[in-house]
ZAMARGU-4260 file (C-alpha; in steps of 0.2 Angstrom, whole numbers, plus 5000, padded with zeros to 4 digits):
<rodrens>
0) 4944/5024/5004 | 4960/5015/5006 | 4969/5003/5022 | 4987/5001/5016 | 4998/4991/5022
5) 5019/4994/5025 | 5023/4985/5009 | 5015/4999/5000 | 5020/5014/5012 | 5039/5006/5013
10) 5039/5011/4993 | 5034/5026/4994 | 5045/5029/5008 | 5061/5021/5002 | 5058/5033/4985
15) 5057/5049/4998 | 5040/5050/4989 | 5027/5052/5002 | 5020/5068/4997 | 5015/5059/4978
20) 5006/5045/4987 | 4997/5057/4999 | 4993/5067/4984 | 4985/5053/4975 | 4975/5046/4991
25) 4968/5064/4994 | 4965/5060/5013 | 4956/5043/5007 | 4967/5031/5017 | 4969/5023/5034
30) 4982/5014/5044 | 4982/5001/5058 | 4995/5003/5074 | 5001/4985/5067 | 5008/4993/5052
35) 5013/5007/5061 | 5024/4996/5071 | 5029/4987/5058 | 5036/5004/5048 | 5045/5007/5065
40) 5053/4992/5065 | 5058/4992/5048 | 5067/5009/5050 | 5076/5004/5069 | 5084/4990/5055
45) 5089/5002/5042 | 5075/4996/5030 | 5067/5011/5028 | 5069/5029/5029 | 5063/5040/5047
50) 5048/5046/5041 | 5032/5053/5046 | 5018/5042/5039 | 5004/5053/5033 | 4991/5045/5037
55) 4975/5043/5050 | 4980/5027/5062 | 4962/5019/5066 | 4961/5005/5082 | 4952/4989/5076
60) 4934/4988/5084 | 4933/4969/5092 | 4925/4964/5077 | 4939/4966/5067 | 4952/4960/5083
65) 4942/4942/5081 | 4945/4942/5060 | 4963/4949/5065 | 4967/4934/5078 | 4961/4924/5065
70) 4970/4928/5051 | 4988/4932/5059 | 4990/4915/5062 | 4996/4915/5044 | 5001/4934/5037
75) 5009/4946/5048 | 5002/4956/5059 | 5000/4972/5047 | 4992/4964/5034 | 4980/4954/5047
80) 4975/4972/5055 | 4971/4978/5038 | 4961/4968/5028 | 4950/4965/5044 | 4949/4982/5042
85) 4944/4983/5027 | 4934/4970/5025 | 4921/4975/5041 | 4924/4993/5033 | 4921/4990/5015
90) 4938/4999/5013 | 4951/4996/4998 | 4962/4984/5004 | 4982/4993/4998 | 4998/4980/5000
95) 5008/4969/4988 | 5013/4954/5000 | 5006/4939/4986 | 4998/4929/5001 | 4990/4944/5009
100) 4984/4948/4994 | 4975/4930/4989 | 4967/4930/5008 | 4960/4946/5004 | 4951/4941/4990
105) 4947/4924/4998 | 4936/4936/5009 | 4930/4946/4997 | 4940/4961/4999 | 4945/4973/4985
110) 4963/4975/4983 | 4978/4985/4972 | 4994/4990/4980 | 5009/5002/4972 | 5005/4998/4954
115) 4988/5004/4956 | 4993/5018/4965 | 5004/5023/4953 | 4989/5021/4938 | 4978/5031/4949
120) 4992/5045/4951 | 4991/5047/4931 | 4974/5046/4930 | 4972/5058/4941 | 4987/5069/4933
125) 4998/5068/4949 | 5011/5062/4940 | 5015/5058/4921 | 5017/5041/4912 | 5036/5048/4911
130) 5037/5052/4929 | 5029/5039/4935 | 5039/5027/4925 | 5056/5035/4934 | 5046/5033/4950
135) 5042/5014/4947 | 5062/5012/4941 | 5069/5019/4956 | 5056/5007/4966 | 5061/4993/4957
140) 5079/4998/4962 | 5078/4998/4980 | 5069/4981/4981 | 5052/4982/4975 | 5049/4965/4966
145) 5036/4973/4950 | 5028/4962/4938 | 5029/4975/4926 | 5045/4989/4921 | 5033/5001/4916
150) 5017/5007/4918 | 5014/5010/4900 | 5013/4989/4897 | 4997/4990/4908 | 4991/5010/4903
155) 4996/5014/4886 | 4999/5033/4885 | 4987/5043/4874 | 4996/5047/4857 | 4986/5061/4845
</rodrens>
């Protein structure tokens, strides 16, 4: 089970590929009203595209308020909500913000964000290493800083 973050969601979105990413998540991932917020904010600006976001928005229990007062004192408020989320909720923590990423292992939560998706999505033949190659490209296009071109450098296809 996933919590993603806008990062990831505003990829998807920019690419007007929604429907690939819920297909890869099968219904496996949750959202906070912070990121929510944050989408909506992103597309009043004209950063991303009026979407819906397909996903199951889940309020923070005051467990997880405590750890997100905490925590967005230094990482926005989306990433904040979710990896106290995911960290009281053993959940897969989804987002490619750097320092989000490095407090969320500092707590010992799990983390992956587009890229992974994107491996996931071939491994579980959503998309092909060709398609989801075009998918990262486009990505890459409208602003998504990638530390690889293609997912072949990290998943090498299968040759006979």
């Amino acid at each position: 089970m996933f919590v993603v973050d806008t990062t990831v969601l505003s990829n998807f979105a920019k690419t007007n590929s929604l429907n690939v990413f819920e297909k890869i998540v099968e219904g496996r991932a949750i959202t906070t009203p912070h990121v929510i917020e944050e989408f909506k904010i992103g597309v009043r600006r004209g950063r991303y595209p009026s979407v819906g976001i397909p996903l199951e928005v889940t309020e923070l229990t005051e467990e997880e308020k405590n750890l997100y007062e905490r925590l967005s004192r230094s990482l926005g408020r989306g990433e904040a909500s979710c990896i106290a989320v995911a960290r009281n909720r053993g959940l897969i923590f989804l987002s490619d913000d750097y320092d989000a990423r490095k407090k969320a292992r500092l707590l010992g939560v799990k983390v992956s964000g587009t890229i992974g998706l994107l491996v996931l999505g071939v491994r579980k033949k959503v998309l092909t290493l060709d398609k989801v190659d075009k998918l990262l490209q486009k990505m890459i296009e409208l602003g998504f800083y990638s530390p690889i071109k293609r997912i072949e450098e990290i998943m090498p296809s299968s040759s006979p």
